[in-house]
C-alpha positions in Angstrom: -25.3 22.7 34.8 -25.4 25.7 32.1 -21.9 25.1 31.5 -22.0 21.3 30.7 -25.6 22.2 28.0 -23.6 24.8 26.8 -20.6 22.4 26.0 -23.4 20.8 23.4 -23.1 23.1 21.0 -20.8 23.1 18.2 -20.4 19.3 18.6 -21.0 16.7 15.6 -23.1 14.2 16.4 -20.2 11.7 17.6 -18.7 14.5 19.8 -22.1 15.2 21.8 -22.2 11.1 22.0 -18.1 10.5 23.6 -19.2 14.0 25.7 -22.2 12.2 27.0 -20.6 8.8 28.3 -17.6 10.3 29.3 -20.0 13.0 31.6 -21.6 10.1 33.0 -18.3 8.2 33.6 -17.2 11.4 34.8 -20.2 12.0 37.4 -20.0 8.2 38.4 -16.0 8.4 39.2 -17.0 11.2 40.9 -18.9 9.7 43.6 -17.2 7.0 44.4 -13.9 8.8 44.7 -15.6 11.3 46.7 -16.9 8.6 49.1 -13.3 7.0 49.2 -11.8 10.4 50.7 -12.9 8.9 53.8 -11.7 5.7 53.3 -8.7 6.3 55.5 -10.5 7.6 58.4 -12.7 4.6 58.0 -9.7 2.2 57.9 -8.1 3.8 61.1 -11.5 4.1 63.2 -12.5 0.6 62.4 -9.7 -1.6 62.5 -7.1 0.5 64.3 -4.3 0.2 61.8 -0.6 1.0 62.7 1.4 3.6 61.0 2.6 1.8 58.5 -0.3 0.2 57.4 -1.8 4.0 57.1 1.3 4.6 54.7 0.5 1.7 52.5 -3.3 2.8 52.5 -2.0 6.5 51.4 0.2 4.8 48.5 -1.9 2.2 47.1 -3.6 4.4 44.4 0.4 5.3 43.4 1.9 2.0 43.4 0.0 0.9 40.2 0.8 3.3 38.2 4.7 2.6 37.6 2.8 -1.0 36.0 0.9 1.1 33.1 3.3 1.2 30.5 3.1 -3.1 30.5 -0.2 -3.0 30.7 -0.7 -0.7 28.2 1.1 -2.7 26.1 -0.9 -5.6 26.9 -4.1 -4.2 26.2 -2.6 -2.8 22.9 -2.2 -6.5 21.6 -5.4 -7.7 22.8 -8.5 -7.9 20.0 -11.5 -7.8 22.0 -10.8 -4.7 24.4 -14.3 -4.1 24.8 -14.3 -7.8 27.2 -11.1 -7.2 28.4 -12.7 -3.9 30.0 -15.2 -6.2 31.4 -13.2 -8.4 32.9 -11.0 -5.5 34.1 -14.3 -4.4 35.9 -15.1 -7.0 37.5 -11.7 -7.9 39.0 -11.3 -4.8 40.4 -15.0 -3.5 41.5 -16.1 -7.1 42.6 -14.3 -7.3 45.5 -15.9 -4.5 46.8 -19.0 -6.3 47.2 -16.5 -8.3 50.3 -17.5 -5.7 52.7 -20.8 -6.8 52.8 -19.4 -10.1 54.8 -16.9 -7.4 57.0 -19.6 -8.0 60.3 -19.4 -11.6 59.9 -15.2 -11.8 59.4 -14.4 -9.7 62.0 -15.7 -11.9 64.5 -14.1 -14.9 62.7 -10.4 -13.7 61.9 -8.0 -11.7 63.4 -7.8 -7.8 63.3 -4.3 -8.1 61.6 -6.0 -9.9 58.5 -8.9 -8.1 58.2 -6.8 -5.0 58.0 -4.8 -6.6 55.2 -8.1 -7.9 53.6 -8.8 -4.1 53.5 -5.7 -3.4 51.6 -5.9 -5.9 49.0 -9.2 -5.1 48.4 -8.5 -1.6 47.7 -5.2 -2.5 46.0 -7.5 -4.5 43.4 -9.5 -1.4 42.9 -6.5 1.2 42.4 -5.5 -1.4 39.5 -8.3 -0.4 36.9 -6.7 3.3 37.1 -3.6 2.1 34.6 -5.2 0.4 32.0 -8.0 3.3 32.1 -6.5 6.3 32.6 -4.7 5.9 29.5 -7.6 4.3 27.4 -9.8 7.3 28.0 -7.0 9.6 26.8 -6.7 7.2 23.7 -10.8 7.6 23.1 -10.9 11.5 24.0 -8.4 12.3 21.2 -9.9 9.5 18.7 -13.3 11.9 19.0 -12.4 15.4 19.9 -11.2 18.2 17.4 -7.9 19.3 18.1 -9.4 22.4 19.3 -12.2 21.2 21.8 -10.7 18.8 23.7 -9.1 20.5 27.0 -12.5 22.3 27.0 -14.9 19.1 27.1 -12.6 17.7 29.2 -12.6 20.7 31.2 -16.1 20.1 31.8 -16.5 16.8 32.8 -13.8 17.4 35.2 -16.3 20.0 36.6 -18.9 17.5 37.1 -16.4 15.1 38.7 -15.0 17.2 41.3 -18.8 18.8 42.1 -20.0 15.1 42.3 -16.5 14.4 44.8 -17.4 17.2 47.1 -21.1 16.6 47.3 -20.7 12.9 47.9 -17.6 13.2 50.0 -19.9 15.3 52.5 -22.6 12.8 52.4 -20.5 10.1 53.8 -19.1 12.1 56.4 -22.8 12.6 57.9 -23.5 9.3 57.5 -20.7 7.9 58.7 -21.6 10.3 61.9 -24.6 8.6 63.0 -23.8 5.2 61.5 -19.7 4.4 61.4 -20.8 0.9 60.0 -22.5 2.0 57.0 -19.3 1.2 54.9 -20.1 -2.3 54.8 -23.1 -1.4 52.6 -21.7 1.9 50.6 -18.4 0.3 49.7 -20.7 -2.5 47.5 -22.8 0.2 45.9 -19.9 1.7 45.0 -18.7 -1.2 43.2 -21.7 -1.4 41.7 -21.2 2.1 40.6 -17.8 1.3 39.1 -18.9 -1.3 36.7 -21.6 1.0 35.1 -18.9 3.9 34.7 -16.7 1.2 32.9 -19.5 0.1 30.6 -20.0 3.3 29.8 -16.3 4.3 28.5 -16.9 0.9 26.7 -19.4 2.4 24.8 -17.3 5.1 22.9 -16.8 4.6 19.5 -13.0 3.1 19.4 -11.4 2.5 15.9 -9.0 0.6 16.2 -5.9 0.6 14.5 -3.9 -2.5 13.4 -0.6 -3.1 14.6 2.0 -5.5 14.2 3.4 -6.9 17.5 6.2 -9.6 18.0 5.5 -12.9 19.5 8.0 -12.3 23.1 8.1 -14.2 26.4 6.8 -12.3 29.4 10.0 -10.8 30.0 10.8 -10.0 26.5 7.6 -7.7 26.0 8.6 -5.9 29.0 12.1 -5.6 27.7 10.2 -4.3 24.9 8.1 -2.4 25.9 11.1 -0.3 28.7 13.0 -0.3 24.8 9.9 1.7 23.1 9.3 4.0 26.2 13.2 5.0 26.2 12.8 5.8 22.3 9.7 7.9 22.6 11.2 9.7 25.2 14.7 9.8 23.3 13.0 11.1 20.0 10.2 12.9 20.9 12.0 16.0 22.8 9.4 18.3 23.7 7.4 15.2 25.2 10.8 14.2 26.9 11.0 17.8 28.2 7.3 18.3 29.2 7.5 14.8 31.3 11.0 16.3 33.3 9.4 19.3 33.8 6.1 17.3 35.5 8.6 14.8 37.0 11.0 18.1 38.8 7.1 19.5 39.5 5.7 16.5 41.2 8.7 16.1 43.5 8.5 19.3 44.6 4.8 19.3 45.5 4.3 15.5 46.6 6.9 15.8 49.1 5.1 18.3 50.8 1.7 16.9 51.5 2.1 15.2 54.6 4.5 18.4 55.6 1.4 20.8 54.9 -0.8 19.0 57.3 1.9 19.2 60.0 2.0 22.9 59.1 -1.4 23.5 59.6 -1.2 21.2 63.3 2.3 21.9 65.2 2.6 25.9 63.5 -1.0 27.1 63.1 -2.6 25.0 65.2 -5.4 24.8 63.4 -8.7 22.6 63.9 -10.4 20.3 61.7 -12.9 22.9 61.0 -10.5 25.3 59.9 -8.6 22.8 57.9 -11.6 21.9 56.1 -12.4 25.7 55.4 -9.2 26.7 54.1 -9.2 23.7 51.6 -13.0 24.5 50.9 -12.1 27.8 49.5 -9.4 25.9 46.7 -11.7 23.4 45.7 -14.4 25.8 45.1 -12.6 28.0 43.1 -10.8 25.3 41.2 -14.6 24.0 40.7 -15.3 27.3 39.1 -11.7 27.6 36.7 -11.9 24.4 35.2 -13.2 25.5 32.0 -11.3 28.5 31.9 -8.2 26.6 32.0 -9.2 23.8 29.1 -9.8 27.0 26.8 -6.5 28.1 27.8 -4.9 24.4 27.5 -6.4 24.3 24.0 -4.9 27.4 22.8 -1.4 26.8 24.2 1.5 24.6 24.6 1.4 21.9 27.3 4.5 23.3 28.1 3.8 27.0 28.4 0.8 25.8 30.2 3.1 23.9 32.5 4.9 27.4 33.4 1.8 28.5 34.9 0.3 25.7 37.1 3.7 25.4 38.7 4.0 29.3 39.5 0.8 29.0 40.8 2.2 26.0 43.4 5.1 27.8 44.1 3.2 31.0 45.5 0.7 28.6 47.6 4.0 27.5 49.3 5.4 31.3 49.2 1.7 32.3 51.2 2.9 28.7 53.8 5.8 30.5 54.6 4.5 34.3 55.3 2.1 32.8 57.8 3.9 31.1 59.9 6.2 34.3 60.7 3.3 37.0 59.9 -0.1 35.4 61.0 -2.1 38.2 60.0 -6.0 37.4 60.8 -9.8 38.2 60.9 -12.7 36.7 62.7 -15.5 35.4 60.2 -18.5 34.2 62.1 -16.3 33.5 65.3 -13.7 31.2 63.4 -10.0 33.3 63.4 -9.0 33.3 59.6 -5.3 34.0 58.7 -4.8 36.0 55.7 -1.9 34.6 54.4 -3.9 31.4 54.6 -6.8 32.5 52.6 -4.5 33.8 50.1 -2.4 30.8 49.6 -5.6 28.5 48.9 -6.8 30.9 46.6 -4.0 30.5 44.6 -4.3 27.2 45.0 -7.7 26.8 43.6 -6.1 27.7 40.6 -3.2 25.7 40.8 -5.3 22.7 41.5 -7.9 23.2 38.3 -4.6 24.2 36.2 -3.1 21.0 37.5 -5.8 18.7 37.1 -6.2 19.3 33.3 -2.6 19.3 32.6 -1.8 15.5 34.3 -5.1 14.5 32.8 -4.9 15.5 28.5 -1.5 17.3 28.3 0.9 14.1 27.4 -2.2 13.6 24.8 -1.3 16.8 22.9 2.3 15.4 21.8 1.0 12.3 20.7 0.4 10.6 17.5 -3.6 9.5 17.3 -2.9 5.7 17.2 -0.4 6.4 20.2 -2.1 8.4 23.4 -2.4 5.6 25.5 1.3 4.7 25.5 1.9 8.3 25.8 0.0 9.0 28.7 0.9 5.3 30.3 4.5 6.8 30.4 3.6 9.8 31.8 1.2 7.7 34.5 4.0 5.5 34.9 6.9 8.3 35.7 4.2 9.9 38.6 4.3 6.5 39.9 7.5 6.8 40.6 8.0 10.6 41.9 5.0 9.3 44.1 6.5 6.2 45.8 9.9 8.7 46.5 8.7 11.6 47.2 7.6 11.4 50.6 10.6 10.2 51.8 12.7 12.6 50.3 10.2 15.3 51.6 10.8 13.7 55.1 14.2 13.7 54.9 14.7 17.6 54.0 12.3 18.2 56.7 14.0 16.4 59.0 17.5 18.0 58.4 16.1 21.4 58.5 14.6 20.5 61.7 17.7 20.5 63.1 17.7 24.2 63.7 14.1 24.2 65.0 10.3 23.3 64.2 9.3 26.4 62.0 13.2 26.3 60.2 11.9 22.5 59.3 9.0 23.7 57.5 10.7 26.6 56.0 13.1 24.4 54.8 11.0 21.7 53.0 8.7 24.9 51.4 11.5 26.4 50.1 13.3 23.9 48.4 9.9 23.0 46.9 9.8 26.7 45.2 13.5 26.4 44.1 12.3 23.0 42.4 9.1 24.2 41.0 11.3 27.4 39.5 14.0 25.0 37.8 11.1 23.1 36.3 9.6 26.7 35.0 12.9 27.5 33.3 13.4 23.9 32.0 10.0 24.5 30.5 10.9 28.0 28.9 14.0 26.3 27.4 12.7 23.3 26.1 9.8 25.7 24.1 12.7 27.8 22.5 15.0 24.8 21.7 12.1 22.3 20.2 9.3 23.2 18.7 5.9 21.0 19.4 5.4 18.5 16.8 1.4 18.6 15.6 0.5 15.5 15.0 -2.3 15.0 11.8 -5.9 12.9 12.9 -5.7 9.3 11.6 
């Protein structure tokens, strides 16, 4: 709590007032995403879901994004933003408000539609995150300096993942003594979500005027593919920066669903242990966060970039030493493996580097009037490594398979270090070949 009054000083007056609404969006987006870590072992518990349905649960929050570039677009041409927000909000934190009539429609409709009912409700919700996401990019960089911005967002990222773990927790014991409560926290949660949306309505936006061409549906799209190919085509360290993520996320999306297999079939560890070992990173990565917006601040996205993706590719290095040298120590009872420990160390660092860098650094290359298509290409593009990369990732584990269980995992580890390694020296050329364009305040 030091850190966020500390964060006060040196601000102007409209800089302690964006820092304020965006720490309350911040602390309010962190509850309700905390809560929603549980919303798959809700969905499975309650209405017994197959596979594939668990899949599309998992890749709801991806498949928007690919959609922010139009809708980006969209909300550029639009005069009133402020009640487009609104009404943003209220489609998508409304139908939240459904679950309160869940007792009632599950002894009216099939367990097949109430399962899809689920889906579409959260689908609804995962829409807001492409026209925001961008927007509060837009605002941050409209009333930060230059030099502050990676650290105040630094900080309200702090408050948001505190606020995740705490309320994540919460849910869990409640959920233990009463699995129904859902019915009644997914509704205060929407509630939740319209108050955090009226409060990034509430930053001071000046807008600037642009001219846009009367098109059909289809031509603004067309349009708007043409724009995203020239930004990309003539803004080269942007260009680079984005291939570099894109390589990056490939290499560590295809591997989430692998580590968890890891940690069941290889180190046949509990949920417990699970929960420890991923305990440790999100602490530390609690604590790093404002190191890493200092360091963001004071350094090219892409140098930056070089860093967070070593980081990744030692976690997966650590992976691979303990599964052939499980080196451990008993803490209270519990067996701990070393190699473990290590690995989520480095990713707690990984993860706060990370965070900060998909969050603000397509923002640094961007002309003022332009973050928000900026970062809705960059949203856009991790849509898109997100929808392929688990089935690439189960396809190279898979073939490497082929010559046993551990070979399998091995396999799908190490091609993700030989990825993350071509997107470091992809990074390192890019800096040397094009210089980062700064980009004057409006």
């Amino acid at each position: 709590m030091n850190t966020v009054v500390n964060a006060f000083s040196g601000l102007d007056d409209n800089e302690r007032h964006t820092f304020f609404l965006h720490i309350g969006f911040s602390l309010l987006d962190g509850l309700i995403l905390g809560t929603l870590t549980l919303n798959d072992f809700v969905f499975i518990r309650q209405f017994s879901p197959g596979p594939f349905k668990v899949s599309l649960l998992f890749q709801l929050s991806v498949i928007v994004l690919p959609f922010s570039i139009f809708f980006t677009y969209f909300f550029e041409k639009v005069k009133n933003k402020k009640r487009l927000l609104y009404q943003i909000g209220l489609g998508t934190r409304i139908p939240l408000f459904l679950f309160l009539f869940f007792p009632m429609l599950m002894q009216e409709l099939p367990l097949g539609i109430m399962q899809d009912i689920f889906l579409l409700v959260f689908l609804l919700f995962y829409f807001a995150t492409p026209f925001t996401i961008p927007l509060i990019n837009q605002l941050l960089k409209a009333n930060y300096a230059p030099e502050k911005m990676g650290k105040l967002y630094s900080y309200s990222w702090s408050v948001n993942m505190l606020t995740m773990l705490v309320s994540s927790l919460i849910f869990g014991r409640i959920l233990d003594d009463h699995p129904n409560a859902y019915v009644y926290v997914y509704p205060m949660l929407g509630l939740l979500g319209l108050v955090s949306i009226y409060l990034i309505s509430k930053i001071k936006s000046e807008q600037v005027e642009r001219e846009f061409e009367e098109l059909s549906l289809l031509g603004s799209w067309k349009n708007t593919l043409v724009n995203t190919i020239d930004i990309l085509k003539e803004n080269k360290p942007f260009r680079d920066f984005q291939w570099g993520l894109m390589i990056y996320g490939m290499a560590f999306l295809m591997n989430l669903g692998v580590v968890a297999l890891f940690f069941s079939q290889v180190l046949n560890l509990g949920y417990s242990q699970m929960a420890g070992y991923k305990a440790i990173g999100h602490g530390l990565s609690l604590l790093t966060f404002p190191l890493f917006g200092l360091l963001l601040d004071r350094n090219d996205p892409r140098k930056f970039g070089t860093i967070s993706f070593t980081l990744a590719a030692v976690f997966f290095g650590f992976l691979i030493l303990s599964a052939f040298f499980p080196f451990s120590f008993n803490v209270w009872g519990q067996q701990v493996l070393l190699f473990v420990v290590v690995g989520y160390l480095f990713y707690g660092f990984f993860q706060s580097s990370m965070t900060i860098l998909w969050g603000i650094g397509s923002s640094y290359f961007a002309p003022p009037n332009e973050v928000a298509t900026y970062q809705s290409i960059h949203c856009t593009l991790t849509g898109i490594r997100g929808i392929a990369a688990p089935f690439v990732g189960t396809a190279i584990f898979t073939i490497g398979s082929y010559f046993g269980t551990i070979s399998g995992f091995v396999t799908a580890f190490g091609v993700s270090i030989v990825l993350l390694g071509f997107s470091i020296w992809l990074m390192k050329k890019s800096m040397k070949q094009h210089k980062m364009i700064i980009h004057q305040e409006a």
